[in-house]
PyMOL Python script that loads the backbone (N, CA, C, O; Angstrom):
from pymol import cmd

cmd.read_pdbstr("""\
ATOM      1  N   UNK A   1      63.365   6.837 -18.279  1.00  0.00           N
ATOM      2  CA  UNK A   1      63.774   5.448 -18.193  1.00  0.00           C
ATOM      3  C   UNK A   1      62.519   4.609 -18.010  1.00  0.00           C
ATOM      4  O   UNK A   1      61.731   4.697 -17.069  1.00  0.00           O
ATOM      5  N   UNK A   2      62.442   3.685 -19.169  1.00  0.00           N
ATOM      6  CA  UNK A   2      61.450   2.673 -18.862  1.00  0.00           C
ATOM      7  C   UNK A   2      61.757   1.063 -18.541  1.00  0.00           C
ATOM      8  O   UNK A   2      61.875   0.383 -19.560  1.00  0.00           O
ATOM      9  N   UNK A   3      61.872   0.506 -17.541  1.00  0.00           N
ATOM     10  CA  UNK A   3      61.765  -0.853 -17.383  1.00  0.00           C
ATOM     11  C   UNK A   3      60.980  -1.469 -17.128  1.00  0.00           C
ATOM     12  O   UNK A   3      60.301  -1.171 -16.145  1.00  0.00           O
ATOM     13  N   UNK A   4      60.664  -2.718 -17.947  1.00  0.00           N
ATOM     14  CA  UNK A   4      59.455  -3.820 -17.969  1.00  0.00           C
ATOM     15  C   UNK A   4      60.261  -5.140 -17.094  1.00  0.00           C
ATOM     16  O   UNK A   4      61.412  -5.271 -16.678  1.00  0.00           O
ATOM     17  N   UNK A   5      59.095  -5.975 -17.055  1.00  0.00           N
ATOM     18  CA  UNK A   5      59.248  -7.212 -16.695  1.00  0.00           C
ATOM     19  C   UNK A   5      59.501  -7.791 -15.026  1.00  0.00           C
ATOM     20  O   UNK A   5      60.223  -7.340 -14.137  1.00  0.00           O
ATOM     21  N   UNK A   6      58.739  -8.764 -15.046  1.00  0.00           N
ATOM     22  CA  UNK A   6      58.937  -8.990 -13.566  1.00  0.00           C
ATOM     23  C   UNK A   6      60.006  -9.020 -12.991  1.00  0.00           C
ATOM     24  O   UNK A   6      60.116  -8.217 -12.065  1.00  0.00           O
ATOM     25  N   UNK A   7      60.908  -9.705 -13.216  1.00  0.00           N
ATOM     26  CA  UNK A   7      61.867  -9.595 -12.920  1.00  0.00           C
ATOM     27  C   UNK A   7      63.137  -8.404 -12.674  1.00  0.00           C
ATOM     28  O   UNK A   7      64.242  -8.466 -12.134  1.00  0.00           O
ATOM     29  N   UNK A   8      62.580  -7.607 -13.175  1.00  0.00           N
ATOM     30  CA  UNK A   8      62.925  -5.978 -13.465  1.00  0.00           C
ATOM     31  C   UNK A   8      63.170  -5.653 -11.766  1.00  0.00           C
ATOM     32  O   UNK A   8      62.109  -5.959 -11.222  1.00  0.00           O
ATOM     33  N   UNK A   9      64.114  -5.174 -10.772  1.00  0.00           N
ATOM     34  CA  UNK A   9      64.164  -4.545  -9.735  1.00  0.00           C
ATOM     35  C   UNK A   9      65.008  -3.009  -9.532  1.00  0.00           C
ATOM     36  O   UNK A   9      66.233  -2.893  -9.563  1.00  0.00           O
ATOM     37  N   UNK A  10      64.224  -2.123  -9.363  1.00  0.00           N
ATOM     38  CA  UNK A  10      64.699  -0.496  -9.339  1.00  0.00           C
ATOM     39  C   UNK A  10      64.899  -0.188  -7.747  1.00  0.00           C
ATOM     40  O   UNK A  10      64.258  -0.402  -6.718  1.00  0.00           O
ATOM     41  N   UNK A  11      66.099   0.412  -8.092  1.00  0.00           N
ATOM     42  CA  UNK A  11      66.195   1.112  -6.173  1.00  0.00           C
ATOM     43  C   UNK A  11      66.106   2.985  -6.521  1.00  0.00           C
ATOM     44  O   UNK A  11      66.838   3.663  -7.241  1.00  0.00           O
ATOM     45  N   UNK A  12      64.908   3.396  -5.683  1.00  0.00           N
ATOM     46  CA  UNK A  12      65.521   5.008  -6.106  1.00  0.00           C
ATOM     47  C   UNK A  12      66.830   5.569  -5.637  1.00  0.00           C
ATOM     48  O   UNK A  12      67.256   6.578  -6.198  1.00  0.00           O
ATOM     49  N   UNK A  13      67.545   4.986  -4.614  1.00  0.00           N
ATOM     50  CA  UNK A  13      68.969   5.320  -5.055  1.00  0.00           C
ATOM     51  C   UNK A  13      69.767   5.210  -6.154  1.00  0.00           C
ATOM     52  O   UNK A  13      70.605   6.084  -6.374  1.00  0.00           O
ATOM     53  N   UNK A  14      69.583   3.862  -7.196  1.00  0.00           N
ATOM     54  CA  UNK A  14      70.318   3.181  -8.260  1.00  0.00           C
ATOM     55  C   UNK A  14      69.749   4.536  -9.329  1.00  0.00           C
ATOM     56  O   UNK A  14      70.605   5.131  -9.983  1.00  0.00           O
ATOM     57  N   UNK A  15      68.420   4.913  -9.432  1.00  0.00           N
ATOM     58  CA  UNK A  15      67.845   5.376 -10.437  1.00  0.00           C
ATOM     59  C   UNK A  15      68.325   6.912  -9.891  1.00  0.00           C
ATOM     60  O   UNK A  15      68.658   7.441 -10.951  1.00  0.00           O
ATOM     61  N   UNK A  16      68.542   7.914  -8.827  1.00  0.00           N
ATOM     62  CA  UNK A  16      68.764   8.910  -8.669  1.00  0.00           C
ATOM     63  C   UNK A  16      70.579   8.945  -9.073  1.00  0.00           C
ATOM     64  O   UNK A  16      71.111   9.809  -9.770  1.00  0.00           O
ATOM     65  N   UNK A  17      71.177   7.939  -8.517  1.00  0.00           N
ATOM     66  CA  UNK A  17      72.436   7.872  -8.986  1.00  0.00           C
ATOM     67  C   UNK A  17      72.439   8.157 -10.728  1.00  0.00           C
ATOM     68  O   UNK A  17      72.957   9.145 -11.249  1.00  0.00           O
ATOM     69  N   UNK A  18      71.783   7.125 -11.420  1.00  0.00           N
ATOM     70  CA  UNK A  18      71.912   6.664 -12.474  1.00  0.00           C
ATOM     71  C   UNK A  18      71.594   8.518 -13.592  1.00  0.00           C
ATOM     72  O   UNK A  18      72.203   8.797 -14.624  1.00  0.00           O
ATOM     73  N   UNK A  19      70.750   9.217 -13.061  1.00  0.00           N
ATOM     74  CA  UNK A  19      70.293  10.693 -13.247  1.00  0.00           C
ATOM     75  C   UNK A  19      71.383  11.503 -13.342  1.00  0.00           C
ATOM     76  O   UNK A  19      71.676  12.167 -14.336  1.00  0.00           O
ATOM     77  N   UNK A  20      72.040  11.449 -12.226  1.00  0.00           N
ATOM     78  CA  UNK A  20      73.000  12.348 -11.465  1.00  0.00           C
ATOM     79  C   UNK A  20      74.213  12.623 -12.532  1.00  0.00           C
ATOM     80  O   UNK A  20      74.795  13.664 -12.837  1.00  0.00           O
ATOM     81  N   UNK A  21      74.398  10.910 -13.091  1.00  0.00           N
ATOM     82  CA  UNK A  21      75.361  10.651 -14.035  1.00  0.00           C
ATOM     83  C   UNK A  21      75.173  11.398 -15.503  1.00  0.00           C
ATOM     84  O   UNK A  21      76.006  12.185 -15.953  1.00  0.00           O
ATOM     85  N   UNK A  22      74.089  11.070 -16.096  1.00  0.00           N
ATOM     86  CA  UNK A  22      73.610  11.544 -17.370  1.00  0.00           C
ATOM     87  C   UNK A  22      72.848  12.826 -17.515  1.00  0.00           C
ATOM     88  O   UNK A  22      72.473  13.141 -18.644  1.00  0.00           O
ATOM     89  N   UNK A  23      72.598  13.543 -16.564  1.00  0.00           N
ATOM     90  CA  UNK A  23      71.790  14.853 -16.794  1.00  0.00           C
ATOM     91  C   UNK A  23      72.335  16.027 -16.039  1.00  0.00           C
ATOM     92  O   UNK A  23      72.928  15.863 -14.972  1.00  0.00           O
ATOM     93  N   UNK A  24      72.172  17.041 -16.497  1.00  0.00           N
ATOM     94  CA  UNK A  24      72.902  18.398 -15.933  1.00  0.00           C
ATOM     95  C   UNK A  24      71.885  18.178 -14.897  1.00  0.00           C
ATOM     96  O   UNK A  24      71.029  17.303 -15.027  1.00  0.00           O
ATOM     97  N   UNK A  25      71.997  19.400 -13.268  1.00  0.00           N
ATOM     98  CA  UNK A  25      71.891  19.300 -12.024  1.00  0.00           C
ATOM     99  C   UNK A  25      70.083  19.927 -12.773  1.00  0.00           C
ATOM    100  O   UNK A  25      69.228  19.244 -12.209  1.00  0.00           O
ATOM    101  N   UNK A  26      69.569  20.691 -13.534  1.00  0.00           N
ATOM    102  CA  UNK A  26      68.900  21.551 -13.745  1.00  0.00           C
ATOM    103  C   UNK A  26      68.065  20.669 -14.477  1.00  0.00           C
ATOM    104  O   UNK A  26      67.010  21.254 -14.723  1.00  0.00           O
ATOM    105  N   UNK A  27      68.078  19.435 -14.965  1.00  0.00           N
ATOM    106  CA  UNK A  27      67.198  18.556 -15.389  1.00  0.00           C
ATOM    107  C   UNK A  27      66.665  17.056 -14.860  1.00  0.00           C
ATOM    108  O   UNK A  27      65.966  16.138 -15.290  1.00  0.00           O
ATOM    109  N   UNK A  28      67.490  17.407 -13.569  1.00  0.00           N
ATOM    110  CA  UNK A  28      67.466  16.096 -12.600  1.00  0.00           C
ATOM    111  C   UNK A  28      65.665  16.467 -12.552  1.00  0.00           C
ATOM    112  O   UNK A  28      65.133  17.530 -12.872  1.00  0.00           O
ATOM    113  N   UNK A  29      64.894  15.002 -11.963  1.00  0.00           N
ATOM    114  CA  UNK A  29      63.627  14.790 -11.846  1.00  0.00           C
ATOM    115  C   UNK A  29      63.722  15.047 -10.217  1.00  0.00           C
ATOM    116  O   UNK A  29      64.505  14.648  -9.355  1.00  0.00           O
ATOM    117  N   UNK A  30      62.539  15.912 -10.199  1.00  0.00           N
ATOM    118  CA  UNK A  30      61.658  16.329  -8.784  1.00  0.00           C
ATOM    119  C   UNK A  30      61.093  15.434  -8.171  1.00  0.00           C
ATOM    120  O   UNK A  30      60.546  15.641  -7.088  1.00  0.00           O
ATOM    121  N   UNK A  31      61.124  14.203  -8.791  1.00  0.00           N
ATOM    122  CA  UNK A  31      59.583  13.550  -8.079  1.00  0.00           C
ATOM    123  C   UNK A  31      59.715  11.909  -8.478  1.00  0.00           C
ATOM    124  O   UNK A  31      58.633  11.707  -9.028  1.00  0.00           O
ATOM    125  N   UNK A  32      60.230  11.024  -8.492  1.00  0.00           N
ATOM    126  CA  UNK A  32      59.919   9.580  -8.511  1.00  0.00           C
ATOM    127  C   UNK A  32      58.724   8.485  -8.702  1.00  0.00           C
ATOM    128  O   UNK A  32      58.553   7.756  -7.726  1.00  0.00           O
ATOM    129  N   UNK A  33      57.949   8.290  -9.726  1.00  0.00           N
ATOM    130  CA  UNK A  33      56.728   7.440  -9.406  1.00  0.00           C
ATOM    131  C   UNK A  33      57.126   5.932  -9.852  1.00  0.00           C
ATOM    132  O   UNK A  33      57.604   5.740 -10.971  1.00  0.00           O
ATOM    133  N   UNK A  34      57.010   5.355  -9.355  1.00  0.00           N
ATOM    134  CA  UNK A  34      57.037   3.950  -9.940  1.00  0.00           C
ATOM    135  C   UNK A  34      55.099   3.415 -10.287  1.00  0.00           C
ATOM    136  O   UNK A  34      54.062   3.698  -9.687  1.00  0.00           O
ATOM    137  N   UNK A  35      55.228   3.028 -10.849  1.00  0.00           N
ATOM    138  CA  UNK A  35      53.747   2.421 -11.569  1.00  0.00           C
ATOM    139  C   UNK A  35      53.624   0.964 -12.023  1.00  0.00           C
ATOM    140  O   UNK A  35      54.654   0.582 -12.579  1.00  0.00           O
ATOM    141  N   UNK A  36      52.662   0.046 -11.944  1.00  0.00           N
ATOM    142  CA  UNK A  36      52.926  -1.088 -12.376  1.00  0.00           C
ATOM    143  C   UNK A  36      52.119  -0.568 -13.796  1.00  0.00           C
ATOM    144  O   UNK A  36      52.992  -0.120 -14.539  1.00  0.00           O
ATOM    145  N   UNK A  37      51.069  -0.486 -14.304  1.00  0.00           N
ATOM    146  CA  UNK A  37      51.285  -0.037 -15.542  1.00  0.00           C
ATOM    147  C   UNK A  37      50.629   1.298 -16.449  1.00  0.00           C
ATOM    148  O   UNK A  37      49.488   1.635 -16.131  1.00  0.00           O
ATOM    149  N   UNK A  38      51.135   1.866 -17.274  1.00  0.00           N
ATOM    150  CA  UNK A  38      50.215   3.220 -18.012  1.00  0.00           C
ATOM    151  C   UNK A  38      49.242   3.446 -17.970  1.00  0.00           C
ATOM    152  O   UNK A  38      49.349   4.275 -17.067  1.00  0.00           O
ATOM    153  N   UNK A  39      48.647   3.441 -18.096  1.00  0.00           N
ATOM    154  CA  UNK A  39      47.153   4.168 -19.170  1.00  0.00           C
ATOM    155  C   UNK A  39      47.335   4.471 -20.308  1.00  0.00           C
ATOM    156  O   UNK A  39      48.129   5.344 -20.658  1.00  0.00           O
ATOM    157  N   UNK A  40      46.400   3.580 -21.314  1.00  0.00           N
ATOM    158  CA  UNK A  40      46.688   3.793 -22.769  1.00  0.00           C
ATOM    159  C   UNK A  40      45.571   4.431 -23.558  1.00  0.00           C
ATOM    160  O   UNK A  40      44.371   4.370 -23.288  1.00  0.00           O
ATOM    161  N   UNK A  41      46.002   4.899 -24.325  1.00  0.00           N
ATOM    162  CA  UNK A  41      44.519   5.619 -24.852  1.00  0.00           C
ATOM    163  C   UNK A  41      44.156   4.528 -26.289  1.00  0.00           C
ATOM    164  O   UNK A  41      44.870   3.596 -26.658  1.00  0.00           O
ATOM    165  N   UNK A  42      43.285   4.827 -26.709  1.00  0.00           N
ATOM    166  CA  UNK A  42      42.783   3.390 -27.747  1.00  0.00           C
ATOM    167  C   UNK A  42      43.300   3.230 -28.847  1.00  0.00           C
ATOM    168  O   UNK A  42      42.865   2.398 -29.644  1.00  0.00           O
ATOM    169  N   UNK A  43      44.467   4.106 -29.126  1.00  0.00           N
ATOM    170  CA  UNK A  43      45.367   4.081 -30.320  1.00  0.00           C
ATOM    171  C   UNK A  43      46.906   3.674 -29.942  1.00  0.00           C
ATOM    172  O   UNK A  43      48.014   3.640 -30.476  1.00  0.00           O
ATOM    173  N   UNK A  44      46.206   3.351 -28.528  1.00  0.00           N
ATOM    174  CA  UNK A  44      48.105   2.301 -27.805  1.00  0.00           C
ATOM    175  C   UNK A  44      49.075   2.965 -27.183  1.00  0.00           C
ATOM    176  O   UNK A  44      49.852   2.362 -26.444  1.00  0.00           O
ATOM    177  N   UNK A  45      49.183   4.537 -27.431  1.00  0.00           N
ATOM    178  CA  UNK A  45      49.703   5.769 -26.920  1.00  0.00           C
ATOM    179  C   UNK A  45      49.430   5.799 -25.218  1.00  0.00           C
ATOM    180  O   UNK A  45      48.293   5.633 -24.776  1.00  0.00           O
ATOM    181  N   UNK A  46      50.653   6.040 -24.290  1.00  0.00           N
ATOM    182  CA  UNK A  46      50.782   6.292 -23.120  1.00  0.00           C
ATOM    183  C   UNK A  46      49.476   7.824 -23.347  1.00  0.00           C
ATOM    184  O   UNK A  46      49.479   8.717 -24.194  1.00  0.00           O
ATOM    185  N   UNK A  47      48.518   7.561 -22.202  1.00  0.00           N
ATOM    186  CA  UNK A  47      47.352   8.888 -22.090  1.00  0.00           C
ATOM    187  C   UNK A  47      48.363   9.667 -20.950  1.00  0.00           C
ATOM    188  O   UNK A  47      49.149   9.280 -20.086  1.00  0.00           O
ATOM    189  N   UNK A  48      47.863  11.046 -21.473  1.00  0.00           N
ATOM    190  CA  UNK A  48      48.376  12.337 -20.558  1.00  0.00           C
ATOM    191  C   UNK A  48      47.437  13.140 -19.666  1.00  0.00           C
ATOM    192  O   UNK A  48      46.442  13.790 -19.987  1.00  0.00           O
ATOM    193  N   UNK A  49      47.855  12.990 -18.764  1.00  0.00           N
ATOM    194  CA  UNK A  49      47.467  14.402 -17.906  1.00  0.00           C
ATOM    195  C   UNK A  49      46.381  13.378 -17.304  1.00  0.00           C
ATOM    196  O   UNK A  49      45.581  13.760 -16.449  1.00  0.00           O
TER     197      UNK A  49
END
""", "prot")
cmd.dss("prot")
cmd.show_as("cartoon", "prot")
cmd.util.cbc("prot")
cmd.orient("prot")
């Protein structure tokens, strides 16, 4: 799940709920980061690792 914009407000309850709903128990996420923004590599692509 990606949301932009200032106005944008996430609760990790809303977003663990929101998981719970759409994904089997075995693909739920371990770990929560919120970020204000990516790292892009110079071809505009989210960078990894």
């Amino acid at each position: 799940m990606w949301c932009q914009g200032p106005d944008v407000v996430l609760d990790v309850e809303d977003l663990i709920a929101h998981c719970r709903k759409h994904l089997t128990v075995h693909k739920l996420p371990q770990r929560i980061h919120f970020v204000q923004t990516w790292e892009m590599t110079a071809t505009g692509k989210v960078k990894r690792g």
